[in-house]
Structure formats: structure tokens, C-alpha cells
C-alpha positions in Angstrom: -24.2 10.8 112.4 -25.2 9.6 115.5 -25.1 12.9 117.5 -28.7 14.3 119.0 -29.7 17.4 117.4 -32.0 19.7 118.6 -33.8 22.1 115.9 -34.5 25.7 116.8 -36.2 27.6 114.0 -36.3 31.5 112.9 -38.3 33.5 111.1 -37.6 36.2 109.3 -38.2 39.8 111.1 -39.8 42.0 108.2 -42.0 39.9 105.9 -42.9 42.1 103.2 -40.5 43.8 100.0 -38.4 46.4 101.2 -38.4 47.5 97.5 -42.7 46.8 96.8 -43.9 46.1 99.4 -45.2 43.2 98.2 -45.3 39.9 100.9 -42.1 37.3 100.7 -42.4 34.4 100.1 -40.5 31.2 101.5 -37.9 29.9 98.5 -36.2 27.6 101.6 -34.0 28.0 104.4 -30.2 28.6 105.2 -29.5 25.9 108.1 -26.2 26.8 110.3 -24.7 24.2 112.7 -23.6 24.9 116.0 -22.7 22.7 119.1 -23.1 22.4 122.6 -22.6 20.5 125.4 -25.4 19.9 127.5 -24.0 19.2 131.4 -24.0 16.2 133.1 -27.3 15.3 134.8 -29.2 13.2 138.2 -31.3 10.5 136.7 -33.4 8.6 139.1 -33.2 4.7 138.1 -36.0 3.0 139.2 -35.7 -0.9 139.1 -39.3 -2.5 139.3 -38.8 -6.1 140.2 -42.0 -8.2 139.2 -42.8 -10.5 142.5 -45.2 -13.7 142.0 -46.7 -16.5 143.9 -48.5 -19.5 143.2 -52.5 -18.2 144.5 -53.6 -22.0 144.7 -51.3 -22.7 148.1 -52.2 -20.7 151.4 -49.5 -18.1 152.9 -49.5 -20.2 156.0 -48.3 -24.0 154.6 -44.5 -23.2 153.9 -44.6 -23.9 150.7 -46.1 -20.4 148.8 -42.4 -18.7 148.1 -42.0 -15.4 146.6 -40.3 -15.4 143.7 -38.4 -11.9 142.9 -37.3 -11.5 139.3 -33.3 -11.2 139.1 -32.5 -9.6 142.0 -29.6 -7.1 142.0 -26.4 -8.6 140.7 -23.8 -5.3 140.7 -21.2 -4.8 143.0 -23.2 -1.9 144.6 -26.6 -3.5 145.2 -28.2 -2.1 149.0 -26.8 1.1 148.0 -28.6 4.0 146.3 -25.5 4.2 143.9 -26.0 2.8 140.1 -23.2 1.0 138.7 -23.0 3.9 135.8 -22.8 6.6 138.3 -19.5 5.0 139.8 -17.9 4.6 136.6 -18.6 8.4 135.9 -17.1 8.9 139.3 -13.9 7.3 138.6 -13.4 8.4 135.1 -13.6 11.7 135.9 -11.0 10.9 139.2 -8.5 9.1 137.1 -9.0 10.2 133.5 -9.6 13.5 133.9 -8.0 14.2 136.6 -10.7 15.8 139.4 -10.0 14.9 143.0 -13.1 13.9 144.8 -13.8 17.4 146.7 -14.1 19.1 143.6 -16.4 16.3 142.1 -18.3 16.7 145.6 -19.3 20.3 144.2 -20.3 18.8 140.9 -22.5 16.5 141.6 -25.3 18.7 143.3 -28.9 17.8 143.5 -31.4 19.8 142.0 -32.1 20.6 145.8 -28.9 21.3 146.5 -27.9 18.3 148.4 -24.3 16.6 147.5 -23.0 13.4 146.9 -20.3 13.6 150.1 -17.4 12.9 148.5 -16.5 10.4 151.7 -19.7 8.4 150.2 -18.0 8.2 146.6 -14.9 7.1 148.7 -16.5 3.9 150.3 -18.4 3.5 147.2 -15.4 3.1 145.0 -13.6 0.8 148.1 -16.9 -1.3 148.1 -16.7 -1.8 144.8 -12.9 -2.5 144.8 -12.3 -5.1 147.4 -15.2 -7.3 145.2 -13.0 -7.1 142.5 -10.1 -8.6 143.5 -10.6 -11.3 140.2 -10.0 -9.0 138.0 -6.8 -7.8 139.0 -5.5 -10.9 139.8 -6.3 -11.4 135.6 -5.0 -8.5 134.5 -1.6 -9.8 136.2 -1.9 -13.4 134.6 -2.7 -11.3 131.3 -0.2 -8.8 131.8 2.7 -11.8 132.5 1.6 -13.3 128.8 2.7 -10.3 127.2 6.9 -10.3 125.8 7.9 -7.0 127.1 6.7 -4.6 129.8 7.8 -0.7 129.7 8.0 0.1 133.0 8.5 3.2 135.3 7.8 4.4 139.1 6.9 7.5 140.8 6.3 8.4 144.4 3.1 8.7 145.8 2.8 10.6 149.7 0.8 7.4 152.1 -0.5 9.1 155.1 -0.8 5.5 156.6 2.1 3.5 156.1 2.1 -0.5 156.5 4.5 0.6 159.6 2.3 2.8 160.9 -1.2 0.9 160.2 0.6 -1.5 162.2 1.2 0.4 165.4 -2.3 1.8 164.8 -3.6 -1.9 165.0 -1.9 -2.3 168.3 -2.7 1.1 170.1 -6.4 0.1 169.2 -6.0 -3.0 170.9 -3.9 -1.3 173.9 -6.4 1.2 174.2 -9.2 -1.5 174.5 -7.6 -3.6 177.0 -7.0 -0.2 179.2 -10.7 0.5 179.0 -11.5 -3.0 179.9 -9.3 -3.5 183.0 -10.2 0.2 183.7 -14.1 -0.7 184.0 -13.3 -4.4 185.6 -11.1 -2.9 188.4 -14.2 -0.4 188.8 -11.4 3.0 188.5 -12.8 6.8 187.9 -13.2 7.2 184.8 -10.8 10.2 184.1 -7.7 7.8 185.9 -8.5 5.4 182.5 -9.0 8.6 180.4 -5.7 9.4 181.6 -4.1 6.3 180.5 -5.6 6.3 177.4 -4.4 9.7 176.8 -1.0 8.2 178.0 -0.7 5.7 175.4 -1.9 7.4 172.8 1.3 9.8 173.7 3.6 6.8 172.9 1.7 5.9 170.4 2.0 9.1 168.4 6.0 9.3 169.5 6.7 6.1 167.3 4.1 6.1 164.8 6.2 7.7 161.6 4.8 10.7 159.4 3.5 10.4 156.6 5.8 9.0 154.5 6.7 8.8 150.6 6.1 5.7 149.1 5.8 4.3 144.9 3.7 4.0 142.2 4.8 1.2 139.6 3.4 1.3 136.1 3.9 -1.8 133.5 2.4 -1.2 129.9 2.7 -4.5 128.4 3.4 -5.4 124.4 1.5 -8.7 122.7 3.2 -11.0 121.2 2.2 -10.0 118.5 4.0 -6.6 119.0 0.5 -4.7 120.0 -0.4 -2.7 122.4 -1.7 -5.1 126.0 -3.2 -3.9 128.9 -1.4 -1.4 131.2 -1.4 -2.4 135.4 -0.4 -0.1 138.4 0.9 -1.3 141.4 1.4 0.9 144.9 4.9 -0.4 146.6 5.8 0.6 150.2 9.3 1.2 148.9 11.5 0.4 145.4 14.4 -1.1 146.8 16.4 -4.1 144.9 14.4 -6.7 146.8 10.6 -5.3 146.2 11.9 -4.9 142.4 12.7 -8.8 142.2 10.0 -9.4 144.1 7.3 -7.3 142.0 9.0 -8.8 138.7 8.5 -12.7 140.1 8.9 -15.2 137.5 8.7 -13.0 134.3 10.8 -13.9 131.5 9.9 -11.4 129.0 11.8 -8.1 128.2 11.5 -5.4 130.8 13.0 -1.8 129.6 13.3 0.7 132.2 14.8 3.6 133.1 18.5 3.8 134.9 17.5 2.4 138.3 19.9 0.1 139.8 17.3 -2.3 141.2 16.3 -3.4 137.3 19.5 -4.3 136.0 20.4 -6.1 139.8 17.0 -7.9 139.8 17.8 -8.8 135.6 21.3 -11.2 137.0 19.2 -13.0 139.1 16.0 -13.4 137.2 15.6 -15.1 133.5 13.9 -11.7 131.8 15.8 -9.8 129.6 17.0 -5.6 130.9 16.7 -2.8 128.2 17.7 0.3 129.2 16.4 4.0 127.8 18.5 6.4 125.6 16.9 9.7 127.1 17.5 8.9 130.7 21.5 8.2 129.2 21.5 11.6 127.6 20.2 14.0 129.7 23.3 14.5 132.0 24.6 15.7 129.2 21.5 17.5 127.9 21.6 19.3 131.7 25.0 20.3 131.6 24.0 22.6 128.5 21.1 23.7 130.5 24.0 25.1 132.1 26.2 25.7 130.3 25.2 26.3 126.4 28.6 26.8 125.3 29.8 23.5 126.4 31.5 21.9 123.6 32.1 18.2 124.6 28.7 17.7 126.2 26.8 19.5 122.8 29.0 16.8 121.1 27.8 14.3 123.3 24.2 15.0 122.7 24.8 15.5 118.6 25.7 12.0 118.6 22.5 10.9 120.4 21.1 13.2 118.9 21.6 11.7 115.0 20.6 8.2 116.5 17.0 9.6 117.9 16.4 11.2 114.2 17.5 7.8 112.3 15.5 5.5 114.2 12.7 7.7 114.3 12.6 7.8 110.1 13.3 3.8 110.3 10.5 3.3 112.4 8.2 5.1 110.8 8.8 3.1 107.4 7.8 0.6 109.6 4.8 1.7 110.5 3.6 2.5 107.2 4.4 -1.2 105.9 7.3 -1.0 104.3 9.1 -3.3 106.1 8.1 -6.9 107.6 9.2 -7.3 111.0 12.5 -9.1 110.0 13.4 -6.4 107.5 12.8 -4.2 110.0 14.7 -5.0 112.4 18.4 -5.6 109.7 18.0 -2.3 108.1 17.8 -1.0 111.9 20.9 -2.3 112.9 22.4 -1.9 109.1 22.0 2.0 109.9 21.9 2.6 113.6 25.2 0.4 114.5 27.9 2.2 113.2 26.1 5.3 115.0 26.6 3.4 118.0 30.3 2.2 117.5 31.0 5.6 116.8 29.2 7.0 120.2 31.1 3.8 121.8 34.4 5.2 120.5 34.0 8.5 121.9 32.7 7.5 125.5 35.7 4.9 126.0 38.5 7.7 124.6 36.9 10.6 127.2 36.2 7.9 130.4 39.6 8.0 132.0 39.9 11.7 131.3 40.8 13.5 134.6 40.3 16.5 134.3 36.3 16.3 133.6 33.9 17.7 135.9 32.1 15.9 137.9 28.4 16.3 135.5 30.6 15.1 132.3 32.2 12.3 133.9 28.4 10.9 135.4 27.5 11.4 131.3 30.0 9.3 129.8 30.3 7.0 132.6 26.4 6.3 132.3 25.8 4.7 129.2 29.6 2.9 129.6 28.9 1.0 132.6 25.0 0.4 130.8 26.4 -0.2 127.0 24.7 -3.9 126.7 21.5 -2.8 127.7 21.2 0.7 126.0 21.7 -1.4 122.7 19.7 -4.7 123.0 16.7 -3.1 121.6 18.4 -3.4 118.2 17.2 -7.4 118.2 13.5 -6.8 118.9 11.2 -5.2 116.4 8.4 -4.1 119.2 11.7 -2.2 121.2 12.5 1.0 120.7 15.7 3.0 122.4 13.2 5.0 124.5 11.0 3.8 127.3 8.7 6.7 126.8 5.6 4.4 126.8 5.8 4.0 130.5 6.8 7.7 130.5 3.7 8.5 129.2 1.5 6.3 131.2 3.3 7.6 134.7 2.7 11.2 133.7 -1.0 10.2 133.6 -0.6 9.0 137.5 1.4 12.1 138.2 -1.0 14.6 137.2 -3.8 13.1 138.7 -1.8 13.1 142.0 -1.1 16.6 141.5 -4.7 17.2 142.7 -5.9 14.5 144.8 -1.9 15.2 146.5 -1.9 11.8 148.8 -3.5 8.5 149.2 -5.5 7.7 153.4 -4.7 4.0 153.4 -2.8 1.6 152.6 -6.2 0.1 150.5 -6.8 3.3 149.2 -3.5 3.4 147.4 -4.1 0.0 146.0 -7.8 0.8 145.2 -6.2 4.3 143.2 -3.7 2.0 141.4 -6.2 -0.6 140.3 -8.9 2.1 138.6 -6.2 3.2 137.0 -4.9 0.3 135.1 -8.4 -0.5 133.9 -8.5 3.6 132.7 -5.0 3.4 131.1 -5.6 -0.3 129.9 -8.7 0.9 128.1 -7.4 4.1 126.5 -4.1 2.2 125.3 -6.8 -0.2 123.8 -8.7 2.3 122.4 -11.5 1.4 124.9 -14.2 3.7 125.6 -13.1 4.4 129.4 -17.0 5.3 131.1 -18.6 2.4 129.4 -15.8 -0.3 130.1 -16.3 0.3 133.9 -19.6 0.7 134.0 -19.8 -2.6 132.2 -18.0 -4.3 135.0 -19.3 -2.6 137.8 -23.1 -3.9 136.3 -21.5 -7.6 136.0 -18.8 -8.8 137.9 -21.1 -9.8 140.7 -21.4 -13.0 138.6 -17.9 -13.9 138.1 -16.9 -16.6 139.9 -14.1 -18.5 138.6 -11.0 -17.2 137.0 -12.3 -17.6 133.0 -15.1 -15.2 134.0 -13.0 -12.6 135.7 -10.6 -13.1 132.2 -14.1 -12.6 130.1 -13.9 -9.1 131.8 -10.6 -8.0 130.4 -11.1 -4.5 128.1 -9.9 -6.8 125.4 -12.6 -9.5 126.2 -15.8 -7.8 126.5 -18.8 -6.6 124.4 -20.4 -3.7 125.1 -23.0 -3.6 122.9 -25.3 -4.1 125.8 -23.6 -2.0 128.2 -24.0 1.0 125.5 -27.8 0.1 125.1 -28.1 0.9 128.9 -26.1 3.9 128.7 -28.1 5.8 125.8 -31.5 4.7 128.3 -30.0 6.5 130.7 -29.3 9.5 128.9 -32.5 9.5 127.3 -34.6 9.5 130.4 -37.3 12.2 131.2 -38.9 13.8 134.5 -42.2 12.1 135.4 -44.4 15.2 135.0 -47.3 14.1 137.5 -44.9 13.6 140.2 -44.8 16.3 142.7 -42.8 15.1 146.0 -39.1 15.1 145.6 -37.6 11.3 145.9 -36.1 9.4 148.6 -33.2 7.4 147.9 -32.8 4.8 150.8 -30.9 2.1 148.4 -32.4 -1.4 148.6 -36.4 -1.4 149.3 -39.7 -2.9 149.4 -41.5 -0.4 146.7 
């Protein structure tokens, strides 16, 4: 209802009888709809400040301020960047998908210049590292919530922490060569030489570039709904980070089979789920292999029958047939004997000899992870699967697939943060370009921590921010203007 619509009218080509000759005459009109998209635009926001002074005081006496109305409160003011060209920038980078060389050859002005897509870089960094409040909310929101799905992937760091360090000290090696060099008055290509020499060493340890992680969390409410989703870039994922990156959490994690969750869940007070898929596909590969296999297409019958009848109990469920308590008994009335029975069959097969190798890592995978394949059973908000954190890594992965690596170390983190607010706003059914622009135009007034909370995707009101978007859209050339504009950022007129 709320779409634009542009009319285009026709008129009939022959406007007399075919039969009489006589003239037609209009009876109405047959109206077809069609639609379009109309690309994506420059519009040149101009932001006229009123300035006043009192008249009745004289320049000269100290006293006869300017007074500027509200200056520029975004996290981009001094730049020539609007907060709602930023938020396009990064939707399209993390949403959709388009690294920011192929964005660099979308966004062309009419006179063929290009946003460079270095400048969209250190725009989105400027931005980032003044918004530090809100992801130190979304991590106070996201340890409220009573479970996290949670997965990991790699991500390529062509600047490691180990070898931004050595960077750091070959800058400060080279510097103090240059300055001896010039104090002790030597030819300049003797201290090009040992520059040259050091940066030899330095390039002899200095490691490659070198794989490092992406963690995803996709939190569930209280409440059993759907909270906000938060990336985090790790150096590594060994048992020690894990512990670390879980903290004090005392919630429900469910994962995936890596060792570092169920080590980290003795130690810590949260509770370890594990995920059904990840225990049957051994045996879901060996038939890749192997079709004919018998005891691994039994293996996977049985799993299987449990995906099927949970699936049809949950979506009961879902369509209110059961209260959470119901729910969760009529679960374990039907799924639990399915399990003793898959129980029975792992324990009789486990000692088995004569197994190969791919069968015994089947069976001996959801034996030595039994407890936490079946704890979901107790939770109504748990399901066997952790396929929401599936879902919500594959978002990261494909994006990665064409923007391939992160620079820094602060790029990584920058990447990881715009994408929990992107997930967090479509698992919150959040529209994604207006969220961000929405923070980008006001979190330069945030100051303490109930502000940056008021800036959470489930906090806000948009109402305003959607107001500024359609004047945007709606905006028209000047048609007197001639010269082409100049966009220096921050100026006097």
C-alpha cells in the first residue's frame, strides 16, 4: 500500500470503428501492474545550521558568542559521509554479501568519480572504535539470555596479534636506526643499509598469514525467544580461549563436538548440550561411501526416526498445542525409548573388533557424549540440533567467501561486530539498513551504559529514523544549479 507508483498512460493507436468508421469513444481503461526497481542513487545532504548573535553587544567585548544550532552529533561528523550512506555500506558488506572492491564500482558518481573503497574502510573503523558501548551491551544483553547456540569458523588474519607485535617493534627498531644514523652524522645509504638489514630479520620471524576464528553465539530469552546474536574474532579456539570467551555464563551452551566445550563445561557452572547431526554424520559419510553399508544405514535409521518425531512434536508445539510443560513430557514420553533403543545398539557394537576405523569413530561418538546428546529433552527452548548457530555461521562464511581475509587485527573485530548488529536485527525481525543507520545518526550521545542499552535492536524506535530515510529517498536535483558540488566534509557554508 505504501509502495510509490509511477503512472504511464497509453492511448489507443487507431481511434475510429474498424467496422463504421465512426470515432470511439472512451468507456474506461484496463490498468496492468508491473514493477521495477529503480537503482540506488547519490543524494547530496546539505545540513544548513542557523547561526545567531545578540546585535546589541560589539564583536570586540568577549562577550558576543555565536551560537550554532545542534551541531553534528553522528559518529562521522568532519567527514563528507552521512550516517545512512554507511549503514548502506555495511548492509550490503555483511547482509548481502559484496566485498568492498566490488561496492567501490557501485557507488560511482554521476561524474564518474568512486567512493575508494579504502575510504569506506576507515569510515566503517571510524565509526567502529566509537562504538565500543554498544558491544560491550550486546555482551551484558547477550549473558541475560538462558542458552547460547554457538559455533566457530576460521577466518585467514593477514596480521596476527604475533605478528602486529613484531611489527610494533621493527617500527620502533627502524626509528632508533634512523635516529642514531642522523646523530652519528653516517651516509645515508650505510643507514638505508641497516634498515634494509633489519627489515630482513624482521620479515624472517614475522609468521604468514595465519588462520584464525570466528565465534558466533545466538542467544534464547528467557522467555524461550529469539535474543540478539554476537560475533566474536579469536586468535585461536583452544580449551583455554573457550573458558575464557565463556567467562562466568551459567546458562545452557549447545555446541557442536569440540572438545574445548564439554572441557570448559567441568570447570565452569553452564550447562553442555551437544548436537545430534554432528553425532550422525560419521555414519551418514560412511554411506557417502559406501551405500550398501548395512550397520552404518542402521545407524542413521535410528537417528533418523528420532529427527522425524521430534520434528512433528515440535511443531505441535509451535502451533499451541502444547504449554511449555506439556511440551516438554510428551517429548520425552515419545523420544526416550528411541533413545534407549539407539543406546542399546551403540553399547552392543562399541567393543566390536573387527569394525573399521569410520564405524568405530560413529559409535564411539555419541557413547563417550550420551549425557549431553540427550539433555535437551529437559528444556522446552532446546532442540537435538544446534542448527541455529549453523545457520548464523553460514551467513559469516559466505560473506568471507568474497571479502576472503580480514588486514588487522581491528579489522577482524570491526567485521565481527557489524555483523552481530546485521544477524541480531534479522533474527529480530529488524529492518537491517534502518537499525544502523539509526545508531550511526545517535550514538554520539550515548554516554553511560543505559543509553548504549537504549540502542539494542530490541530497544529502539525507529519511527524517526524511517522519517529521515523516506527524505532522503524523496529528494530532487536543484534545477538552477549548474557547477557540480564539492564535498570537503565539515565547512563554513
Amino acid at each position: 500500500a505504501n509502495s510509490p507508483v509511477v503512472d504511464i498512460y497509453h492511448d489507443v493507436e487507431k481511434s475510429n470503428c474498424e467496422h463504421c468508421g465512426s470515432e470511439l469513444s472512451d468507456i474506461g481503461e484496463f490498468i496492468e501492474d508491473k514493477v521495477t526497481f529503480v537503482p540506488s542513487r547519490y543524494v547530496v545532504v546539505r545540513h544548513h545550521r542557523k547561526q545567531q548573535r545578540c546585535l546589541n553587544c560589539l564583536p570586540d567585548e568577549g562577550t558576543n558568542k555565536i551560537v550554532t544550532a545542534s551541531l553534528d552529533k553522528s559518529l562521522l561528523g568532519g567527514t563528507i559521509c552521512e550516517p545512512s550512506l554507511l549503514a548502506y555500506i555495511i548492509t550490503h558488506k555483511m547482509q548481502l554479501g559484496l566485498p568492498l572492491y566490488r561496492l567501490e564500482q557501485k557507488l560511482v558518481f554521476p561524474d564518474k568519480q568512486k567512493i575508494s573503497r579504502q575510504l569506506m574502510s576507515s569510515w566503517s573503523l571510524l565509526a567502529y572504535n566509537q562504538l565500543k558501548g554498544l558491544e560491550k551491551a550486546f555482551e551484558r544483553e547477550i549473558n541475560k539470555a538462558i542458552m547460547w547456540n554457538i559455533d566457530e569458523t576460521s577466518l585467514i588474519n593477514i596480521h596476527s596479534e604475533k605478528k602486529t607485535k613484531l611489527l610494533i617493534e621493527y617500527e620502533k627498531d627502524i626509528l632508533k636506526i634512523q635516529e642514531d644514523g642522523f646523530k652519528k652524522k653516517l651516509p645515508e645509504d650505510d643507514i638505508a643499509a641497516m634498515v634494509e638489514e633489519k627489515k630482513f630479520e624482521y620479515l624472517k620471524e614475522s609468521p604468514n598469514a595465519r588462520n584464525c576464528f570466528m565465534f558466533v553465539r545466538s542467544a534464547t530469552n528467557q522467555d524461550g525467544s529469539r535474543g540478539l546474536v554476537m560475533y566474536n574474532y579469536a586468535e585461536n579456539r583452544t580449551n583455554d580461549y573457550i573458558k575464557e570467551f565463556i567467562g562466568d555464563y551459567h546458562g545452557i551452551i549447545q555446541s557442536d563436538g569440540l572438545a574445548g566445550y564439554a572441557s570448559a563445561a567441568k570447570d565452569k557452572s553452564f550447562t553442555h548440550l551437544g548436537c545430534l547431526i554432528h553425532s550422525r554424520r560419521p555414519a551418514k559419510n560412511i554411506l557417502r561411501i559406501s551405500p550398501k553399508n548395512k550397520v552404518a544405514k542402521e545407524l542413521v535409521d535410528m537417528y533418523d526416526k528420532i529427527f522425524k518425531e521430534e520434528k512433528d512434536i515440535r511443531n505441535a508445539y509451535k502451533e499451541g498445542k502444547y504449554n511449555s510443560d506439556q511440551y516438554v513430557k510428551i517429548r520425552k514420553i515419545i523420544l526416550e525409548p528411541l533413545f534407549e533403543k539407539l543406546e542399546n545398539w551403540l553399547n552392543e557394537r562399541k567393543d566390536n573388533s573387527i569394525l573399521s576405523p569410520m564405524m568405530k569413530t560413529a559409535i564411539n561418538y555419541p557413547v563417550d557424549r550420551w549425557e549431553s546428546l540427550t539433555k535437551f529433552m529437559d528444556y522446552p527452548f532446546a532442540d537435538s540440533q544446534n542448527n541455529e548457530a549453523e545457520r548464523r555461521i553460514k551467513n559469516f562464511v559466505l560473506g568471507r567467501k568474497a571479502f576472503l581475509f580480514s588486514n588487522t587485527i581491528l579489522g577482524a573485530n570491526a567485521t565481527a561486530f557489524y555483523y552481530s548488529l546485521v544477524e541480531s536485527c534479522k533474527a529480530l525481525e529488524i529492518d537491517v539498513n534502518t537499525y544502523l543507520t539509526h545508531v550511526l545518526l545517535n550514538a554520539g550521545e550515548a554516554k553511560t551504559e543505559e543509553d548504549w542499552d537504549n540502542l539494542l535492536p530490541m530497544n529502539v524506535n525507529l519511527e524517526a529514523t524511517s522519517k529521515y530515510l523516506d527524505k532522503m529517498a524523496s529528494a530532487s536535483a536543484n534545477p538552477e544549479r549548474t557547477e557540480s558540488y564539492i564535498l570537503r566534509g565539515k565547512k563554513k557554508r
